[in-house]
C-alpha positions in Angstrom: -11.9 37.6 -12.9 -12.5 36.1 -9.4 -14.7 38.6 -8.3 -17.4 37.5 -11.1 -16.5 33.9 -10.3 -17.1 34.5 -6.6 -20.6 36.5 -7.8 -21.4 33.5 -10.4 -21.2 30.8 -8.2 -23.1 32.5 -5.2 -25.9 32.3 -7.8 -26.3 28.6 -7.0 -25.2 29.2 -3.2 -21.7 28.1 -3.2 -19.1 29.8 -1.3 -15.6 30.1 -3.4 -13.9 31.4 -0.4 -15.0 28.4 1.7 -13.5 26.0 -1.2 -10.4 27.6 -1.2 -9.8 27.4 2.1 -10.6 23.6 2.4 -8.3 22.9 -0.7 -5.2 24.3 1.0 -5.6 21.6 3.7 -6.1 18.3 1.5 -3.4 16.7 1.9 -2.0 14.4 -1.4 0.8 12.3 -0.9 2.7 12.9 -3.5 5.0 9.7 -4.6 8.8 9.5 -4.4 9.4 7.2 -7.5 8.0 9.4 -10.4 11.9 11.0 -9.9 14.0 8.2 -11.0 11.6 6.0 -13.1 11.1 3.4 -9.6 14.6 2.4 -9.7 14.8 3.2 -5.9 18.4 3.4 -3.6 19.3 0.2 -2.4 20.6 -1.5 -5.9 17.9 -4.3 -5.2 18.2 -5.4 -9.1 16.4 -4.3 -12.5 12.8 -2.9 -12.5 10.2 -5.9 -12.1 7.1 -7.3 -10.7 4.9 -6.4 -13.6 6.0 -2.9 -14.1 7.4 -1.3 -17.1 8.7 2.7 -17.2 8.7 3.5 -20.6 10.9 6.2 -21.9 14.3 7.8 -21.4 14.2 11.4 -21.2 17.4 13.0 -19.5 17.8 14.1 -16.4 16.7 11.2 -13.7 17.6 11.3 -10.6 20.7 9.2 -9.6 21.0 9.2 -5.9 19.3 10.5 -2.6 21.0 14.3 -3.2 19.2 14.4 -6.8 16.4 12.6 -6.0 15.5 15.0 -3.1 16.7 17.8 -4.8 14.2 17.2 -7.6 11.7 16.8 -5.2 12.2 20.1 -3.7 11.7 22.2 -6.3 8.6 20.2 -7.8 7.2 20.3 -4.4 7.7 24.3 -4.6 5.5 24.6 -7.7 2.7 22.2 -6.3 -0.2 24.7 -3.8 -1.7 23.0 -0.8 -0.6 20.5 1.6 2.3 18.1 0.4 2.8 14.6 2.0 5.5 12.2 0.6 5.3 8.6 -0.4 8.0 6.5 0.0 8.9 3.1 -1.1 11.5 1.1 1.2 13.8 0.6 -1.6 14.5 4.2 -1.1 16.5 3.4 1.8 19.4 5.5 2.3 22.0 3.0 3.1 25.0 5.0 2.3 27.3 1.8 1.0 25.9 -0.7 4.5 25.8 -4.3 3.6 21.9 -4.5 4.8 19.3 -6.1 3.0 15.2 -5.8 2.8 14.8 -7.9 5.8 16.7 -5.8 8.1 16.0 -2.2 7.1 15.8 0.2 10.1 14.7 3.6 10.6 17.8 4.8 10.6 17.9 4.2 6.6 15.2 6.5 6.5 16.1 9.5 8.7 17.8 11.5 6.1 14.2 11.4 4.8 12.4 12.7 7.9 15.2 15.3 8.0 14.7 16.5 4.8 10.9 16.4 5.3 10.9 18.4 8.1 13.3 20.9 6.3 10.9 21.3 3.4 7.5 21.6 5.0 6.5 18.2 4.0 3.4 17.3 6.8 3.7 13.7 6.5 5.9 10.8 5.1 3.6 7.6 4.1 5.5 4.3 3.4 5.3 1.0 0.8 7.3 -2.6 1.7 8.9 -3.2 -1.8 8.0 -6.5 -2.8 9.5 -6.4 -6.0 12.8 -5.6 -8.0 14.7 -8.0 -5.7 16.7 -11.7 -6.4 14.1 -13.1 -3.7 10.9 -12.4 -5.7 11.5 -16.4 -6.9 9.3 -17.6 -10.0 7.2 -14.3 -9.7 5.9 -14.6 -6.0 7.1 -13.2 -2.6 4.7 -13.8 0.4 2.7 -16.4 -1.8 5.6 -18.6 -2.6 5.6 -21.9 -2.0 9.3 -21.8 -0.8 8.7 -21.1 2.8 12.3 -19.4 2.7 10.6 -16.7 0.6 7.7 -16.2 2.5 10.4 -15.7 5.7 12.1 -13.3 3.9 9.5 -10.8 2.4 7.8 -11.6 6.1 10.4 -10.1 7.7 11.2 -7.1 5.4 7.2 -6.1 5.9 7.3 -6.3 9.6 11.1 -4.5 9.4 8.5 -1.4 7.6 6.1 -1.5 10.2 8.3 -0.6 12.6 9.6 2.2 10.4 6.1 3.7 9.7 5.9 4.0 13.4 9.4 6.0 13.5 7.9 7.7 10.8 4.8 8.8 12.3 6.7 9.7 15.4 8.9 11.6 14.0 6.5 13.6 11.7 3.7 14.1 14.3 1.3 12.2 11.9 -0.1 8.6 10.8 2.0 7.2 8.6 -0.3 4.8 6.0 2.0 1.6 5.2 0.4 -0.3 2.3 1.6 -3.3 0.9 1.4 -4.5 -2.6 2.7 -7.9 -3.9 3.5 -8.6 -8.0 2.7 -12.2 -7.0 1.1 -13.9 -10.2 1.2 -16.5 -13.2 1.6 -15.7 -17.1 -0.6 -18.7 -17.6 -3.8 -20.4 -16.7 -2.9 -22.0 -12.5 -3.5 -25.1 -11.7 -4.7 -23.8 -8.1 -6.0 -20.6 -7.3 -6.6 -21.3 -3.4 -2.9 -22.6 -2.1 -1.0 -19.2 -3.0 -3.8 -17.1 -1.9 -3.9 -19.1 1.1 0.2 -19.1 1.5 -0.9 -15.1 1.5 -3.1 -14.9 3.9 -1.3 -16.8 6.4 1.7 -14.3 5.8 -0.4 -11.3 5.9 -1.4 -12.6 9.2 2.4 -13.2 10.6 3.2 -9.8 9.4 -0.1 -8.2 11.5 1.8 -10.0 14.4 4.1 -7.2 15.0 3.1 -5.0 17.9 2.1 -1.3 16.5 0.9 1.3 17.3 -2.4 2.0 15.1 -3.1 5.5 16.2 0.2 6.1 14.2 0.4 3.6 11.3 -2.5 2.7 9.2 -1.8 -0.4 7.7 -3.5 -0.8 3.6 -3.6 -3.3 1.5 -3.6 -3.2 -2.4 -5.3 -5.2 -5.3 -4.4 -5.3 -8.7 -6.1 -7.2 -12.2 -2.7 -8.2 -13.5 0.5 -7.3 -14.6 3.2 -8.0 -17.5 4.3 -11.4 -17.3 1.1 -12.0 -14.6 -1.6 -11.7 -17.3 -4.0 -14.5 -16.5 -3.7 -15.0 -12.7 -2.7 -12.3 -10.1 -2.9 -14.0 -5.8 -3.8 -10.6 -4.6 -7.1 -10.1 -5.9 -9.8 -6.8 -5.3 -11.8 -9.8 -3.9 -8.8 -11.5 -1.5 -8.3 -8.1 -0.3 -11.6 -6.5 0.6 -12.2 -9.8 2.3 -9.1 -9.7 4.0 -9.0 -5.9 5.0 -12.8 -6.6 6.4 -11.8 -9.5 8.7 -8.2 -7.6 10.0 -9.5 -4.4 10.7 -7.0 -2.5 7.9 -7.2 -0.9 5.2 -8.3 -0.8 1.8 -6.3 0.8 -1.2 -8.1 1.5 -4.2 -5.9 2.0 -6.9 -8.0 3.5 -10.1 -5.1 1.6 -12.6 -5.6 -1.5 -10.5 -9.1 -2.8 -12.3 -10.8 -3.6 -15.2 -11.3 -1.0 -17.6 -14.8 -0.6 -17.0 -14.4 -0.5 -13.5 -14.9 2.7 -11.6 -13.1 3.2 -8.2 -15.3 6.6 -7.7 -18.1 4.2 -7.6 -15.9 1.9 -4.9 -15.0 4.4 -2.8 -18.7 4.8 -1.2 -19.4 0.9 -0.9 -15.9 1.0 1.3 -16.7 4.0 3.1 -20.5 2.6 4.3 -18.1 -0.5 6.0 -14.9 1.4 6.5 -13.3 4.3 8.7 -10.7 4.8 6.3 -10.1 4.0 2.6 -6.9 4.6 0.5 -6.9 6.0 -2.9 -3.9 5.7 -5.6 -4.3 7.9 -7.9 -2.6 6.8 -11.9 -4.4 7.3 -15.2 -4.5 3.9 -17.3 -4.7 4.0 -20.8 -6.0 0.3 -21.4 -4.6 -1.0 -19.1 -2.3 0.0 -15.4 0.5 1.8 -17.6 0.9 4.5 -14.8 0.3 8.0 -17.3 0.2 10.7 -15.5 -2.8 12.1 -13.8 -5.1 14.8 -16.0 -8.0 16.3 -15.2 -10.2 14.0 -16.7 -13.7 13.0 -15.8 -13.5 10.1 -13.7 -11.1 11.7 -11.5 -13.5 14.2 -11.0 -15.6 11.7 -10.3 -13.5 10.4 -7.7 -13.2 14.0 -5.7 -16.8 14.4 -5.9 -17.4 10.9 -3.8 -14.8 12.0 -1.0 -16.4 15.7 -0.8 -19.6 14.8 -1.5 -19.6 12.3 1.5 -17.7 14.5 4.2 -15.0 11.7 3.4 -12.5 14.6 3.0 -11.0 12.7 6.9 -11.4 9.3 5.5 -9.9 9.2 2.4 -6.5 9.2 2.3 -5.1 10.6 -1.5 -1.8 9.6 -2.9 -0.4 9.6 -6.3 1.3 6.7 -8.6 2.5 7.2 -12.0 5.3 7.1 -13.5 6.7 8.8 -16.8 10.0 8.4 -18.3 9.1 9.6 -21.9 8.8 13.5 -20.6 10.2 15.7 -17.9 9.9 14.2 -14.5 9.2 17.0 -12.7 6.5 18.2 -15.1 4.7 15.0 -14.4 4.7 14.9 -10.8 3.3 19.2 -10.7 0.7 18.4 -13.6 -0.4 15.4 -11.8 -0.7 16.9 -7.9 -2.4 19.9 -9.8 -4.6 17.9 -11.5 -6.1 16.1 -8.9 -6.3 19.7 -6.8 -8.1 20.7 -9.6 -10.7 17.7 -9.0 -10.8 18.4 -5.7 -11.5 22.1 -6.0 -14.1 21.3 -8.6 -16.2 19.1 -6.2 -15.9 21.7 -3.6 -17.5 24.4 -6.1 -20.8 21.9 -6.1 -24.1 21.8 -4.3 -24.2 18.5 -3.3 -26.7 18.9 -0.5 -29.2 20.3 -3.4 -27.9 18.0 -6.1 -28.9 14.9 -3.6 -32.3 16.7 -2.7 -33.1 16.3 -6.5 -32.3 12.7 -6.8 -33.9 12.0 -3.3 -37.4 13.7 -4.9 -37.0 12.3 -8.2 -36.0 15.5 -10.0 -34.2 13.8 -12.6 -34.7 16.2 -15.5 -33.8 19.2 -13.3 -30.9 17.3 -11.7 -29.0 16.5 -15.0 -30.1 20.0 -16.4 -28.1 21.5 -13.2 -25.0 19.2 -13.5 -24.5 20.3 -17.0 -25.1 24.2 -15.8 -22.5 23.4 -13.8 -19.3 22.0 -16.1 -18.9 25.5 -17.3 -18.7 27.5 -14.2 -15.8 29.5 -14.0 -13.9 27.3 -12.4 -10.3 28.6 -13.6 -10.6 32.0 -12.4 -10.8 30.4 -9.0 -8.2 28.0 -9.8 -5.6 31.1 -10.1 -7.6 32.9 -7.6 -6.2 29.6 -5.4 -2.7 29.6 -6.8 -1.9 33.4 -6.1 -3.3 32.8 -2.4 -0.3 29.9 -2.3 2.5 32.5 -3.9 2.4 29.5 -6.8 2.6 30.8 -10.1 0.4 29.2 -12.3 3.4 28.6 -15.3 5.1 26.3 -13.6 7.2 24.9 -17.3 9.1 28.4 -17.3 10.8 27.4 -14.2 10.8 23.5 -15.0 12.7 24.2 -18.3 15.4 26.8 -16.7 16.2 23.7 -13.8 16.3 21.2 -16.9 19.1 23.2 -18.7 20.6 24.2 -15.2 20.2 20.5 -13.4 19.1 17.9 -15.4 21.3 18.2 -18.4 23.9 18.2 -16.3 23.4 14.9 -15.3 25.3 12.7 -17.8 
């Protein structure tokens, strides 16, 4: 089968073995918190900051030993190259009396030692503003109690400094990106003060000395949130701003906007300003509820921008969802495959012709191609891919037999 998909795509002058071989190196950070519904280690409080994990299927992880274990064998059923993304409230504390604001790296080393253990080529790293008895009346850096500003001030430049042991450690940047739940449920009274509380934090935290060939620092809007409905501080248009003037990052999160608004058509405006953007990568299903990633068009849409634009260096790809409803391990393999399958379906295109026809006007012949396109053989290169990794392509059979061996146990 993947010698006549290697023939039927040479028709149009794409090379499959070429795509295959630029898959394998991609690296998708794949997200910590799918495995225990973002409950994190520390025992910072109840899930909050405008997210909800829906669900109770059996089987989440408890603790660091489950947690990683889980991780382990999802990561052996994902092909390519695997980062992890962790949040700090994945600390590993073992019983210290240590709060946000004073996290070190040594909280995080069983992390790096399991990382390097596993093959894992890079550990990227969130603050976690949220879940915690000092997000007061729904803000953290934007608070008007200057207390709570010091606090989540603090605890962000307590992660830079981890991102740098990170990076050290792992040979690698290490992306830190920092979201806030800071909102109101209702119409504000002022919109500039709390943005401007932000800014002036976000500017204390950039304070700390780094080392920027090691941590890339990212910042993260968002529309709103449950209980944040009608006002969120840390707008797309605060941070692009922000990110511009700073010389950081951008994260685009693709749950993060309005419904009709398409972060495959973001990620080329940031790339004509920016060295590097960020990418989150969730489904939304009316709104930023975190489903897990399919194959679906406008994630294709997204992989076509970042190959189509020899962005494959710029972008950096992580995942964020967050299921509780069905396995957890199924979620995180179906939605790292799913966006190597978006990936390996922008590689299998022409873009160089495709952009000759829209440069001459070709319209007619341009859409006619696209469509002759969509039903290239795709999936016999998709296995062809997976075989190459020693990845079977069931990946349930084994998910099920850990369920009844591991997860069920867990009561």
């Amino acid at each position: 089968m993947y010698e006549l998909a290697k023939a039927e795509y040479a028709k149009y002058g794409i090379d499959t073995e070429k795509a295959i071989e630029q898959l394998s190196n991609i690296p998708i950070s794949v997200h910590c918190w799918q495995g225990d519904d973002v409950v994190g280690l520390d025992g910072g409080g109840s899930l909050s900051g405008g997210i909800q994990t829906t669900g109770n299927y059996p089987g989440r992880a408890r603790n660091f030993d489950e947690l990683t274990a889980d991780i382990k064998k999802a990561f052996s059923l994902m092909p390519g190259n695997k980062r992890l993304n962790l949040h700090a409230s994945y600390a590993v504390v073992n019983g210290e009396q240590v709060d946000r604001d004073n996290y070190q790296p040594k909280h995080f080393a069983p992390w790096v030692k399991f990382a390097k253990k596993n093959g894992i080529t890079g550990i990227d790293f969130n603050p976690t503003l949220f879940s915690h008895a000092n997000v007061k009346d729904g803000l953290t850096l934007s608070s008007p109690d200057a207390d709570i500003r010091k606090f989540w001030i603090a605890h962000c430049k307590a992660c830079i400094r981890i991102s740098e042991y990170l990076a050290t450690e792992m040979g690698t940047h290490c992306l830190m990106n920092i979201w806030i739940p800071d909102g109101f449920k209702d119409v504000p009274a002022d919109r500039l003060s709390p943005r401007l509380r932000l800014k002036d934090a976000l500017d204390e935290i950039l304070s700390e000395p780094y080392d920027k060939s090691k941590v890339i620092i990212a910042v993260e809007s968002k529309v709103f949130g449950i209980g944040i409905e009608s006002y969120t501080v840390g707008s797309n248009e605060f941070y692009q701003n922000y990110a511009a003037t700073r010389n950081v990052c951008c994260l685009l999160d693709n749950g993060h906007y309005h419904p009709l608004e398409y972060v495959s058509d973001k990620i080329p405006s940031l790339l004509a300003f920016y060295d590097k953007v960020a990418l989150h990568i969730t489904r939304g299903v009316r709104w930023d509820s975190d489903h897990v990633v399919l194959l679906e068009d406008e994630l294709k849409e997204i992989a076509k921008e970042i190959v189509r634009n020899n962005a494959i260096d710029k972008v950096m790809i992580g995942l964020d969802y967050f299921d509780a409803s069905i396995n957890r391990l199924s979620a995180w393999v179906t939605g790292q495959r799913s966006m190597q399958k978006a990936l390996l379906t922008a590689l299998l295109l022409p873009h160089d012709q495709l952009r000759k026809l829209q440069d001459t006007a070709q319209f007619t012949e341009l859409m006619v191609l696209q469509e002759e396109y969509k039903t290239l053989p795709l999936g016999a290169v998709w296995q062809e891919y997976l075989a190459r990794q020693g990845i079977a392509s069931d990946y349930l059979t084994a998910i099920k037999k850990y369920e009844n061996k591991v997860l069920k146990e867990r009561v």
